[in-house]
C-alpha positions as CSV (number, residue, x, y, z in Angstrom):
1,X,42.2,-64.1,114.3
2,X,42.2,-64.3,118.4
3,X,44.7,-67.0,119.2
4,X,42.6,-69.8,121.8
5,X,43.5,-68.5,125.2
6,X,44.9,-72.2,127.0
7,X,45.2,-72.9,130.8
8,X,48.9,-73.4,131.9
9,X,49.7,-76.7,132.7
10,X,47.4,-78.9,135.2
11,X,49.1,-77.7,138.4
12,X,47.6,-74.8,140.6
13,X,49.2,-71.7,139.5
14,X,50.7,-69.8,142.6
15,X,53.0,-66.6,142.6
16,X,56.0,-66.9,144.0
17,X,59.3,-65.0,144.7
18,X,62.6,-66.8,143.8
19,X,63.2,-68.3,140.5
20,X,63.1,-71.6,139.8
21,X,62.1,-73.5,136.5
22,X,59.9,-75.8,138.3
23,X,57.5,-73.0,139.1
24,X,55.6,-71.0,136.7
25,X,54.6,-67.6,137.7
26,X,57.9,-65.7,139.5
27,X,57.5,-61.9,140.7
28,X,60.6,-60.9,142.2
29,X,60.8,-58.4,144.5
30,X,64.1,-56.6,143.7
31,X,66.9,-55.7,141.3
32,X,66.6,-57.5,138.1
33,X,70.4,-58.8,138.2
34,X,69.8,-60.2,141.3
35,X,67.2,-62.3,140.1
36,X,68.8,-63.0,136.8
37,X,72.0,-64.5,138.6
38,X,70.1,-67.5,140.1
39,X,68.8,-68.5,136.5
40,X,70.6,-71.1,134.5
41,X,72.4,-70.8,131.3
42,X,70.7,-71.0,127.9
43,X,67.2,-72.0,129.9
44,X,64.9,-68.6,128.6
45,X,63.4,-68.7,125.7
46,X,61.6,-64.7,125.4
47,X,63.3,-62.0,127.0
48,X,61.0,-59.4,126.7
49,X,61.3,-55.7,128.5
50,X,60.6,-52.4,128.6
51,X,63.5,-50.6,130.4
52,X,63.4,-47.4,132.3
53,X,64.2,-44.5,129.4
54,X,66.5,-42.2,131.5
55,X,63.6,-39.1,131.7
56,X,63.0,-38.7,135.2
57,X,60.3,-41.1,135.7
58,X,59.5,-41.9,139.5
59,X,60.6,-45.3,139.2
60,X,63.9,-44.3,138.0
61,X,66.7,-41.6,138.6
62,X,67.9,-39.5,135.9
63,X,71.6,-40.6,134.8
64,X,74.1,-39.6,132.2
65,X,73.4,-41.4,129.3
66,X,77.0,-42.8,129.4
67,X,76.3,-44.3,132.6
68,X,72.9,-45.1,132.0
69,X,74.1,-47.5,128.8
70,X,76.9,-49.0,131.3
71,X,73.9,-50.3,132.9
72,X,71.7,-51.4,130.6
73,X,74.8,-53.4,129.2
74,X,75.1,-55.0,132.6
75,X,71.6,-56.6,132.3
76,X,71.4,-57.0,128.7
77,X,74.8,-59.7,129.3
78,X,73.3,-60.8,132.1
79,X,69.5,-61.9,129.8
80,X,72.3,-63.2,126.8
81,X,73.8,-65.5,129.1
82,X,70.3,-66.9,130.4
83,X,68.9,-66.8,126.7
84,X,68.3,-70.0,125.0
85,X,70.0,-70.7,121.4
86,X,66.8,-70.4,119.8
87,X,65.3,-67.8,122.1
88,X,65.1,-64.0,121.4
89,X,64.9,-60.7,123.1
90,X,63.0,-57.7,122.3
91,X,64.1,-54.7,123.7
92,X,61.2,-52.1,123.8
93,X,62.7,-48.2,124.1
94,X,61.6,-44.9,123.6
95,X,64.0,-41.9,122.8
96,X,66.0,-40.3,125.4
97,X,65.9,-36.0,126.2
98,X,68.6,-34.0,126.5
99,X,67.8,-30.2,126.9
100,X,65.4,-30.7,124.3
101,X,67.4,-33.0,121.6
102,X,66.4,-36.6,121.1
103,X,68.4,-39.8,121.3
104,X,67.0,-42.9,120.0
105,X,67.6,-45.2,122.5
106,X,67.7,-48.3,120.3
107,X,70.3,-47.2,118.2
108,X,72.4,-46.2,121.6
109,X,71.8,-49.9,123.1
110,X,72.4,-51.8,119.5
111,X,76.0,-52.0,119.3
112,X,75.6,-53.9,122.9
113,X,73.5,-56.6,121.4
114,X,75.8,-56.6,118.5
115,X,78.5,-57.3,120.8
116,X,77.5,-60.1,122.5
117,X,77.2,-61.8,118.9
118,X,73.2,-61.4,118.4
119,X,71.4,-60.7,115.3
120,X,68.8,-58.3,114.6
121,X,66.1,-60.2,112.8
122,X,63.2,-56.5,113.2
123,X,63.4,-53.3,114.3
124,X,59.8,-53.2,115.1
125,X,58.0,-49.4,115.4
126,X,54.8,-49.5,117.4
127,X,52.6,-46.4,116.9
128,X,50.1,-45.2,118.9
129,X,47.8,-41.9,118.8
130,X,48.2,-40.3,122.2
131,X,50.9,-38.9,123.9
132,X,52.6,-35.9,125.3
133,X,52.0,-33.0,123.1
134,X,55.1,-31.3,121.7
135,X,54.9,-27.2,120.6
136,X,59.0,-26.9,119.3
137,X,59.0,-30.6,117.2
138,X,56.6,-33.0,116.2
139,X,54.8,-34.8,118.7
140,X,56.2,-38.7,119.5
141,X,54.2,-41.4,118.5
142,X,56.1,-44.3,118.3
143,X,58.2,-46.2,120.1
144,X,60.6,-49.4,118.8
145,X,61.1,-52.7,119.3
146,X,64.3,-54.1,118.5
147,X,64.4,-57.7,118.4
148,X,67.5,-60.1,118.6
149,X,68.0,-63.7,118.2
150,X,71.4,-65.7,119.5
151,X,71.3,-67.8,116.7
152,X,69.9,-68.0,112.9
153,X,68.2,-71.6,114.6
154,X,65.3,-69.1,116.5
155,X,61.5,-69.9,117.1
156,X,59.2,-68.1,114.7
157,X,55.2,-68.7,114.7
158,X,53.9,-67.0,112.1
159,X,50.5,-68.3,111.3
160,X,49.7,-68.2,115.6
161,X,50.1,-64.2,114.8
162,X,48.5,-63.4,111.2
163,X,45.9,-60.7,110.8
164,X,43.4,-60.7,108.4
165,X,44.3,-60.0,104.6
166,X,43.8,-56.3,102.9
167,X,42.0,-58.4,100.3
168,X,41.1,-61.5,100.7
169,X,39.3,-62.1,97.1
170,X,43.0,-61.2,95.4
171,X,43.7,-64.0,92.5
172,X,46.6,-64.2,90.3
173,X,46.2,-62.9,87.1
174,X,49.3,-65.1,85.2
175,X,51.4,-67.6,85.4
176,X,51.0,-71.5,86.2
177,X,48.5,-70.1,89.2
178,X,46.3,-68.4,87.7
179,X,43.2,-67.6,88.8
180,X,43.7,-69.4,91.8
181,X,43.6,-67.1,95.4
182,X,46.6,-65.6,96.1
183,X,46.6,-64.8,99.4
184,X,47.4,-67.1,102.4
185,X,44.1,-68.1,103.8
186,X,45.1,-67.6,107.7
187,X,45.8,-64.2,107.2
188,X,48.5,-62.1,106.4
189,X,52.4,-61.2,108.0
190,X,51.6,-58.2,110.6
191,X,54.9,-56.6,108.9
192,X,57.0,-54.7,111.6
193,X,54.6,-51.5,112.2
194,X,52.1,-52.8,114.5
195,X,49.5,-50.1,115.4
196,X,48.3,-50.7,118.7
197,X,47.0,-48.0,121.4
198,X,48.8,-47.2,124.4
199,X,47.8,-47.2,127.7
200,X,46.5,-43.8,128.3
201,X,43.6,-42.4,130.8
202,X,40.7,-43.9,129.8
203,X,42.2,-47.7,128.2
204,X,41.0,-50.3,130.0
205,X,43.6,-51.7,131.4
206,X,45.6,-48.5,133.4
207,X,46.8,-48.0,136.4
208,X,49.3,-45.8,138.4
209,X,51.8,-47.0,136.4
210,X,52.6,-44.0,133.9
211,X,54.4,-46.1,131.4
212,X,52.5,-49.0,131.0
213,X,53.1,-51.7,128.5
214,X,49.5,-52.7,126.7
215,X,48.7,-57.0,127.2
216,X,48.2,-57.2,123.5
217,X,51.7,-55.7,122.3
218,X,53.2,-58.5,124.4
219,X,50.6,-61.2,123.3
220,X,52.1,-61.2,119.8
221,X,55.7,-61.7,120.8
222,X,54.7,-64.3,123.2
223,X,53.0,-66.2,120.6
224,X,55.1,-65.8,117.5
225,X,58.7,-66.1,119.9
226,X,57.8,-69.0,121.9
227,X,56.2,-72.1,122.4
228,X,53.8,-73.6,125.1
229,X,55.9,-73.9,128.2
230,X,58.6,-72.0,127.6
231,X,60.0,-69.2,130.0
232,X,59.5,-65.9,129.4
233,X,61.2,-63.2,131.2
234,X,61.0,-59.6,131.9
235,X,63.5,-57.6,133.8
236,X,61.8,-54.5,134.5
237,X,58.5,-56.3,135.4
238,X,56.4,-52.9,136.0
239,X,52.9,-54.1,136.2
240,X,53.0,-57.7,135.1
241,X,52.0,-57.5,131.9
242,X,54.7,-59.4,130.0
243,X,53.9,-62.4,132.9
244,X,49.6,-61.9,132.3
245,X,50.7,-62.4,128.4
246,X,52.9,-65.3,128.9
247,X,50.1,-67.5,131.4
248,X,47.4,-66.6,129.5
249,X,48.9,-68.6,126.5
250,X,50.3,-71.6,128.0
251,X,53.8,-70.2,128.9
252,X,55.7,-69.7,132.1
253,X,56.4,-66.0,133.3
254,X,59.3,-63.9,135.4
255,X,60.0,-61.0,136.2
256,X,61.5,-58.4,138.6
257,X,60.4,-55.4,139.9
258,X,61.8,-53.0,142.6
259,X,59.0,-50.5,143.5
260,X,56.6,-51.9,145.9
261,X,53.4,-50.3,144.5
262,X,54.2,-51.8,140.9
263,X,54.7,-55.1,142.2
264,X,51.6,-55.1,144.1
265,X,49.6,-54.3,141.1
266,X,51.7,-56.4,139.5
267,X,50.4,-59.4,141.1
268,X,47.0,-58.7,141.7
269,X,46.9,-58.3,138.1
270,X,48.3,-61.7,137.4
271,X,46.3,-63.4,139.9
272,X,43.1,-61.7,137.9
273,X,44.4,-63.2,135.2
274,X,44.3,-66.5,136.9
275,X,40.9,-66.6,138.1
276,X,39.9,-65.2,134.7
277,X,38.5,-62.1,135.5
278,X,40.9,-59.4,134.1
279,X,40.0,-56.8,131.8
280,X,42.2,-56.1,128.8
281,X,41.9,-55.0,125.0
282,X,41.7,-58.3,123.0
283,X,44.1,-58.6,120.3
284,X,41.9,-58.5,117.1
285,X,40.1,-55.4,118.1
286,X,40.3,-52.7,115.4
287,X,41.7,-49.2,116.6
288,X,39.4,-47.3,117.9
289,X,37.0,-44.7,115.7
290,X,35.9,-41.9,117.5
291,X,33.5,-40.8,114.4
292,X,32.2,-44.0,113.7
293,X,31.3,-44.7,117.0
294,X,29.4,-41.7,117.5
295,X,31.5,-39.9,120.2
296,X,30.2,-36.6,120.6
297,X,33.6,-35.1,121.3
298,X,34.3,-35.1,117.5
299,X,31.8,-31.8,117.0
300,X,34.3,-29.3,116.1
301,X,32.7,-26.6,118.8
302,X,35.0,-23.9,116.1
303,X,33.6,-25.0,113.6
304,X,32.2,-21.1,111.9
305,X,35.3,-19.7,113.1
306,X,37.5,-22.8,112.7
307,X,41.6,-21.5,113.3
308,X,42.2,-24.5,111.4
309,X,40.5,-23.9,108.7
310,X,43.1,-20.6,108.4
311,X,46.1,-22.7,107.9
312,X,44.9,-23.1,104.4
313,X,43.5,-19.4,103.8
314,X,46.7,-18.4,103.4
315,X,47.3,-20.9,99.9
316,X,45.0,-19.7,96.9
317,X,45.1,-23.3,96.4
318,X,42.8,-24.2,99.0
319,X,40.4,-21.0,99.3
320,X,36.6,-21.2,99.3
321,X,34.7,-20.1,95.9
């Protein structure tokens, strides 16, 4: 089901660059605490972000991970103190490298929350197909979303983000319901492993950015976290995704961004978004299927000398007659 996409508000919808909750659409164009700092207490409702991970990125410079969580403990305070008591934050990370070793990043940055007295209602994993490819351990292909509340009084739209039920004809077989259909007719919970593409090469909605966050992942927190007109914020704005999710359903939208090229696409981007015109991956879109779609790409050129096919010569189990 593909939420109704509604217009924010009646006023014109301009960009600007200082906070303030009278306006709607805020791209500021420096460090995140900065901008945080001139937002009142308890006034957010979605904190929603996607943090630098600490691998060398060229939006970021490579810390100690000691120092790098110092940080992210800074802001993380800073977003609790702005957060509303029924607002929540979601906290999407990747792992951290070191010389080859993995840290999960959420469960470095979840004694913070934990802290500051907030409760972990999902550790959400988001999995995706593409990726770097990996030759001394698996390859990645998730990423989580950790997702705190201040208080056990938090906004939670379910039936604005249900998906469409396994089986639909299901009917209990006993008891005083028998017979009747016993599945919810909206749809079904999306449980807490969403599979949703990433933005790689050829998705429609790239850009220079290398770690870009897809509209849709954002699109079901903002409608299942929030209500219409409530502020959402992202601290590490990137390319404006998190703002293009929150306008595009009848919410308000921050965020802060220090690189100038970002925030440049950043708000062309949003302002495509105004005028209706930008292209992104709708919501209820199935993954994409390469065979069934006819791609010609899935001919296995090997095919008569296939190396895979050798993996399982070596098991009697699986050799040819």
């Amino acid at each position: 089901m593909k939420p109704e996409t509604k217009p924010l508000f009646n006023q014109k919808r301009n960009i600007v660059e200082q906070f303030s909750l009278s306006e709607s659409i805020v791209v500021y164009p420096d460090d995140c605490l900065d901008m945080l700092k001139n937002i009142p207490d308890e006034s957010i409702q979605l904190i929603v972000t996607s943090p630098p991970y600490n691998i060398g990125k060229e939006y970021e410079k490579k810390l100690h991970l000691e120092l790098y969580i110092q940080q992210q403990a800074q802001v993380i305070t800073e977003c609790v103190r702005t957060l509303s008591p029924k607002g929540s934050i979601c906290w999407q990370v990747g792992n951290y490298v070191d010389r080859g070793a993995i840290i999960p990043l959420d469960t470095a940055l979840y004694p913070i929350f934990t802290n500051l007295h907030l409760s972990m209602r999902n550790r959400i994993i988001w999995h995706f197909e593409h990726g770097l490819h990996c030759s001394r351990r698996f390859s990645g292909r998730y990423e989580t979303i950790i997702w705190f509340t201040k208080s056990d009084e938090y906004v939670f739209n379910l039936d604005a983000v249900r998906v469409p039920q396994k089986y639909p004809g299901k009917k209990y077989f006993k008891g005083p319901k028998v017979g009747q259909y016993s599945c919810n007719p909206l749809g079904k919970n999306p449980g807490d492993m969403w599979v949703i593409p990433n933005v790689k090469s050829n998705h429609i909605e790239k850009t220079e950015h290398p770690c870009q966050f897809p509209v849709e992942l954002i699109e079901r927190l903002v409608l299942s976290l929030t209500n219409e007109g409530d502020w959402v914020i992202d601290p590490f704005l990137g390319t404006g995704t998190s703002i293009i999710a929150a306008i595009r359903h009848g919410r308000r939208g921050a965020g802060a961004e220090t690189v100038s090229k970002y925030i440049n696409i950043a708000k062309r981007r949003i302002n495509q978004e105004i005028e209706g015109t930008l292209r992104t991956r709708p919501m209820d879109r199935p993954v994409f299927n390469p065979i069934s779609s006819g791609n010609s790409l899935t001919f296995c050129p090997w095919e008569k000398n296939n190396e895979q096919n050798k993996l399982f010569e070596k098991n009697q189990k699986y050799k040819k007659e």
